[in-house]
ROTORTOR-505023 format. One line per 8 residues: number of its first residue (from 1); their letters; for each residue x negated, y negated, z negated of N, C-alpha, C. Coordinates in Angstrom, 2 decimals, padded with zeros to 5 digits. Example, Ala and Ser with C-alpha at 12.3 -4.5 7.8 and 13.67 -1.06 7.14 Angstrom:
<atoms>
1) as) -013.19/005.69/-007.80/-012.30/004.50/-007.80/-013.20/003.30/-007.80 | -012.85/002.25/-007.08/-013.67/001.06/-007.14/-012.90/-000.03/-007.87
</atoms>
This chain:
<atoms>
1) xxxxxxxx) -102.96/-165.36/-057.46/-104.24/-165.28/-058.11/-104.44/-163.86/-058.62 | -105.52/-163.53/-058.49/-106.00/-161.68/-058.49/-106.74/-162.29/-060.43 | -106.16/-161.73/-061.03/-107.01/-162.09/-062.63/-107.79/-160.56/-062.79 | -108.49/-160.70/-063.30/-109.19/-159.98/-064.04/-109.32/-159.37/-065.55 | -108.86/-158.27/-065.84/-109.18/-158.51/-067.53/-110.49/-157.12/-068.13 | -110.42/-157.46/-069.48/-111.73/-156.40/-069.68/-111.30/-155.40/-070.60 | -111.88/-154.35/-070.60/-111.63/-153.19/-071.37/-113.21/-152.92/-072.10 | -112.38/-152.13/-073.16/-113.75/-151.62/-074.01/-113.99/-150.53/-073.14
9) xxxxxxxx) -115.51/-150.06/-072.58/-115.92/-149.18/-071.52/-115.75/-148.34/-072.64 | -115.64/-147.68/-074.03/-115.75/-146.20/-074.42/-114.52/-145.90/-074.53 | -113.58/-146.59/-075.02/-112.17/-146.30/-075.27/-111.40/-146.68/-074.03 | -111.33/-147.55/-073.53/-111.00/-147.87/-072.29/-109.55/-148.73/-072.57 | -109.60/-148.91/-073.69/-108.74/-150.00/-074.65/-109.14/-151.53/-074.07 | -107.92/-152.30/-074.16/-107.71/-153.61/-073.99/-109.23/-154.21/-075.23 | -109.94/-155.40/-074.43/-110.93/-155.84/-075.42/-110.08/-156.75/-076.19 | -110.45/-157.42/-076.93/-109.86/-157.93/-078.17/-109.76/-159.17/-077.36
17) xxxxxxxx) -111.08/-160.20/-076.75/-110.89/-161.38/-076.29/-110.60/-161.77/-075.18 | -110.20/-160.21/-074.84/-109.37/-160.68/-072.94/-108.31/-160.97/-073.06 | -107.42/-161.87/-072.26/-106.10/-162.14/-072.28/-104.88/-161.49/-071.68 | -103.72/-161.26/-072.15/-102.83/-160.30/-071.21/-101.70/-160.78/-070.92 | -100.54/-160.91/-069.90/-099.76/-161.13/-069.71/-098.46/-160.96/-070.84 | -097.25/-161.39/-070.30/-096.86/-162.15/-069.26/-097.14/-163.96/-068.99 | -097.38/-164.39/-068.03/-098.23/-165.06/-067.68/-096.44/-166.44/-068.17 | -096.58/-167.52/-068.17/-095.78/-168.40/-068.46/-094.26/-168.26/-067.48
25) xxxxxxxx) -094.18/-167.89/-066.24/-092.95/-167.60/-065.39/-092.89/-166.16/-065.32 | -093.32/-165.05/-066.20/-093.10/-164.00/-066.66/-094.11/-162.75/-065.54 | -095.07/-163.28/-064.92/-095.62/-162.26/-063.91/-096.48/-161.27/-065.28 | -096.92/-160.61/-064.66/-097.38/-159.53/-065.71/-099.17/-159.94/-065.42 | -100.04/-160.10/-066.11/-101.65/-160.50/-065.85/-102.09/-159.21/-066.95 | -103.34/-158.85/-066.97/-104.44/-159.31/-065.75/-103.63/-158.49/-064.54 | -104.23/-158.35/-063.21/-104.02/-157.16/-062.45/-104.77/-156.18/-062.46 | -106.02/-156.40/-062.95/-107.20/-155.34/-062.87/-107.67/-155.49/-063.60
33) xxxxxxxx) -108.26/-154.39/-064.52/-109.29/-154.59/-065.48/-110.56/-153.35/-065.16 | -111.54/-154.00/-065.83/-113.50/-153.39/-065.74/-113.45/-153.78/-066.95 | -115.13/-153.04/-067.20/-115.58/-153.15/-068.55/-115.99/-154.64/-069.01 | -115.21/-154.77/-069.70/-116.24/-156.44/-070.60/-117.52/-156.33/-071.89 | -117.55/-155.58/-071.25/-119.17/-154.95/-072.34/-120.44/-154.97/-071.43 | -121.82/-155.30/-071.68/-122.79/-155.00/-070.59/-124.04/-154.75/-071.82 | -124.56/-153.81/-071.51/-126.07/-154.47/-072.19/-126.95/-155.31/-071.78 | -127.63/-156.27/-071.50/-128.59/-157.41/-071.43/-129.51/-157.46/-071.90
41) xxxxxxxx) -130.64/-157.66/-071.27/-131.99/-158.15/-071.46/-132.20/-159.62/-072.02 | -132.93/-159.45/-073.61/-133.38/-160.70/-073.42/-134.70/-160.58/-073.90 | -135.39/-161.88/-074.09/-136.90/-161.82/-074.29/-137.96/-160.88/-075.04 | -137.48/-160.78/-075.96/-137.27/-159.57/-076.68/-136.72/-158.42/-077.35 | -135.35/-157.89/-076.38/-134.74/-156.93/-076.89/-133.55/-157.13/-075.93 | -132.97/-155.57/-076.12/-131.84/-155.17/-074.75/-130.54/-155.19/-076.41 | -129.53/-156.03/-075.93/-128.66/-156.37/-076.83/-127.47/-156.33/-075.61 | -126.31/-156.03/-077.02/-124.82/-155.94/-076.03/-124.09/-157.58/-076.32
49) xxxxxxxx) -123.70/-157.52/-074.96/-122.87/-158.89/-074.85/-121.32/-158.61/-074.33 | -120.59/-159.57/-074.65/-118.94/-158.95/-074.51/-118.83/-160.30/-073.40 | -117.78/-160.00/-072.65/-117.19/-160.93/-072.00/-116.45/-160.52/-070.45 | -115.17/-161.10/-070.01/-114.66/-160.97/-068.90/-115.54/-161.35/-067.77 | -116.31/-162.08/-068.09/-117.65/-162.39/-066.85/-118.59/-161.09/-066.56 | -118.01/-159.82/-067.07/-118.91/-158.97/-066.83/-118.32/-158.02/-066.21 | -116.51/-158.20/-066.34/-115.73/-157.37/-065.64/-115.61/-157.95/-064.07 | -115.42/-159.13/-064.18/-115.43/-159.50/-062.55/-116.25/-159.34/-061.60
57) xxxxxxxx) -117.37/-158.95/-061.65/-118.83/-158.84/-060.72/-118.24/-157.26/-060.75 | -117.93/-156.91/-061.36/-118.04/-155.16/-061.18/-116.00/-155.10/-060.41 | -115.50/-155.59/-060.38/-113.97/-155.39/-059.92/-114.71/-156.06/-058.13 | -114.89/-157.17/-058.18/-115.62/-157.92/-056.92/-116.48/-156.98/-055.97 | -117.09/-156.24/-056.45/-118.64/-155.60/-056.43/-117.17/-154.16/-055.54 | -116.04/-153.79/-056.32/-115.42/-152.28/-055.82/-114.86/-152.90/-054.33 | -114.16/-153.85/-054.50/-113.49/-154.52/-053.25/-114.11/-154.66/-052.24 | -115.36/-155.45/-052.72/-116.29/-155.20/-051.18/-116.36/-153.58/-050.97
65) xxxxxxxx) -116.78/-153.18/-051.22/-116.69/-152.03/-051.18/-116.12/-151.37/-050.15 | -114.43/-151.50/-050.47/-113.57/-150.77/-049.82/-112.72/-151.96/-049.10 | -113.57/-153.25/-048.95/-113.51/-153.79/-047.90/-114.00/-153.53/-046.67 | -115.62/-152.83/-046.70/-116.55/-152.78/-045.92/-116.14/-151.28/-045.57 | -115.30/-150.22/-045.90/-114.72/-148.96/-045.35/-113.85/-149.62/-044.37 | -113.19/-150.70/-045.11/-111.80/-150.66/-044.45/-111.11/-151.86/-044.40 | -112.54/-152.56/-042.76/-112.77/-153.84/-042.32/-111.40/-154.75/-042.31 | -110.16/-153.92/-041.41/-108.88/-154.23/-041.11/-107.69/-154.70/-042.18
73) xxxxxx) -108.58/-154.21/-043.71/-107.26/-154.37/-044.51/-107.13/-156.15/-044.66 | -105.83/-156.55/-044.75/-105.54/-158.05/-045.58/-105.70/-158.18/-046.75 | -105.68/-159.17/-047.29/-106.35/-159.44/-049.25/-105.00/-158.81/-049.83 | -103.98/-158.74/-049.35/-102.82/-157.97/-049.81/-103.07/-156.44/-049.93 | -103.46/-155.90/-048.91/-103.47/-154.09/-048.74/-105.15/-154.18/-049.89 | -106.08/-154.97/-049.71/-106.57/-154.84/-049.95/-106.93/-154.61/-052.26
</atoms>
């Protein structure tokens, strides 16, 4: 399993409510971390929201990425 974790985008510090390894049989988690910060629109007003749901679209979002360079790789190289 590829985990995800989030960082504060200014410091680039572990966020407070992401979780970190070692995982229960000692693997080391997350593997990757993005920002868990976003600003958001809402009805009336652009407000900041925290959460690991904001790091994964953006870790997802690099892979394609350098999936689509580099059609041949396996989810391993990749």
């Amino acid at each position: 399993v590829l985990s995800i974790g989030g960082v504060d985008p200014f410091t680039n510090l572990h966020i407070s409510f992401s979780s970190f390894g070692p995982t229960a049989d000692g693997r080391l988690k997350p593997n990757v971390c993005a920002a868990g910060q976003a600003l958001v629109a809402s009805p009336k007003k652009i407000t900041t929201a925290y959460g690991t749901s904001f790091a994964t679209p953006l870790v997802s979002g690099f892979a394609a990425c350098v999936l689509q360079l580099n059609p041949d790789f396996t989810a391993k190289q990749l």
